[in-house]
RODO-2510 file (C-alpha; in nm, 4 decimals, decimal comma):
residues 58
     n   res          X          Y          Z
     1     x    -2,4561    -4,4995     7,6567
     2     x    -2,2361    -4,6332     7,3565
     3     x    -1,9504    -4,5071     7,5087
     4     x    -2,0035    -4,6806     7,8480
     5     x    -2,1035    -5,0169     7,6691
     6     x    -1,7988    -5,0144     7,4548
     7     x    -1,5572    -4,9201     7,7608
     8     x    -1,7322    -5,2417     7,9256
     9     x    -2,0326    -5,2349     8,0599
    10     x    -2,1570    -5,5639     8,0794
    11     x    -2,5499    -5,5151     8,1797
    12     x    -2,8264    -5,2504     8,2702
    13     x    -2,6707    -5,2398     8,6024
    14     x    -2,3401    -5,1573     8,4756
    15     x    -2,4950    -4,8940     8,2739
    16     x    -2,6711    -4,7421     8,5387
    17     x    -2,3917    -4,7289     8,7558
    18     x    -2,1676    -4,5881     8,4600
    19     x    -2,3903    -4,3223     8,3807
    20     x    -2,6936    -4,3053     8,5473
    21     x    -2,9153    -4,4252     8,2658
    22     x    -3,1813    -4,6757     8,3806
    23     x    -3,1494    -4,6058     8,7298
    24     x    -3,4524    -4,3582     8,7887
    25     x    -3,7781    -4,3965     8,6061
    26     x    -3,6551    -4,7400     8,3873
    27     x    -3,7864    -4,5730     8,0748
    28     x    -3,4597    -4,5993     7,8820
    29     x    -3,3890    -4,9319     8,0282
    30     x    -3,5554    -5,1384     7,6888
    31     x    -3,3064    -4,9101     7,5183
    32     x    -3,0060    -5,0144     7,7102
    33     x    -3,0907    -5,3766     7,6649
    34     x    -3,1146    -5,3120     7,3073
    35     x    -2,7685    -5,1219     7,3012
    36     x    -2,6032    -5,4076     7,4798
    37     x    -2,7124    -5,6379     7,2494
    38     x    -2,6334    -5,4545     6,9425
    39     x    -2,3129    -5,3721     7,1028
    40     x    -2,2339    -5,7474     7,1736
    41     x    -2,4118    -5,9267     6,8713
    42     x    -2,5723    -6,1418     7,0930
    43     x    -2,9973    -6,2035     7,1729
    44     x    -3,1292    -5,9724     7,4088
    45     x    -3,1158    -6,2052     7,6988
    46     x    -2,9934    -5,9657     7,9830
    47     x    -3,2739    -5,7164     7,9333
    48     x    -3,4358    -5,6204     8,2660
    49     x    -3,8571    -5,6962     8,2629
    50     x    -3,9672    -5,2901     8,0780
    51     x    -4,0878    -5,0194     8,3031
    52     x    -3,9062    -5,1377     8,6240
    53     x    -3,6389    -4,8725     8,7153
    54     x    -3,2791    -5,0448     8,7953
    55     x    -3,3164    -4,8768     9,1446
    56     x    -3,6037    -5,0418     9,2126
    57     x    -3,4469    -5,4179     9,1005
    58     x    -3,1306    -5,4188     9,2936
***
């Protein structure tokens, strides 16, 4: 997931589409939030609400 947030993935959605991660149970998704804002220095204020699957969202 590094790899896709450092070539510019923006959000969980951009993740998901990227890779795949997020997009089927939402498990991983508090994960991806926390990459993305590890990855951007910035407060976690993209995260998606836990335990809803990016599928599900969009």
């Amino acid at each position: 997931m590094r790899e896709v947030i450092d070539a510019g993935a923006r959000d969980e959605f951009d993740v998901a589409q990227a890779c795949g991660a997020g997009s089927v149970c939402g498990g991983c998704v508090p994960t991806i939030s926390r990459l993305l804002g590890e990855c951007r220095g910035c407060p976690l204020q993209q995260g998606l609400v836990e335990g809803h699957a990016l599928s599900t969202v969009r």
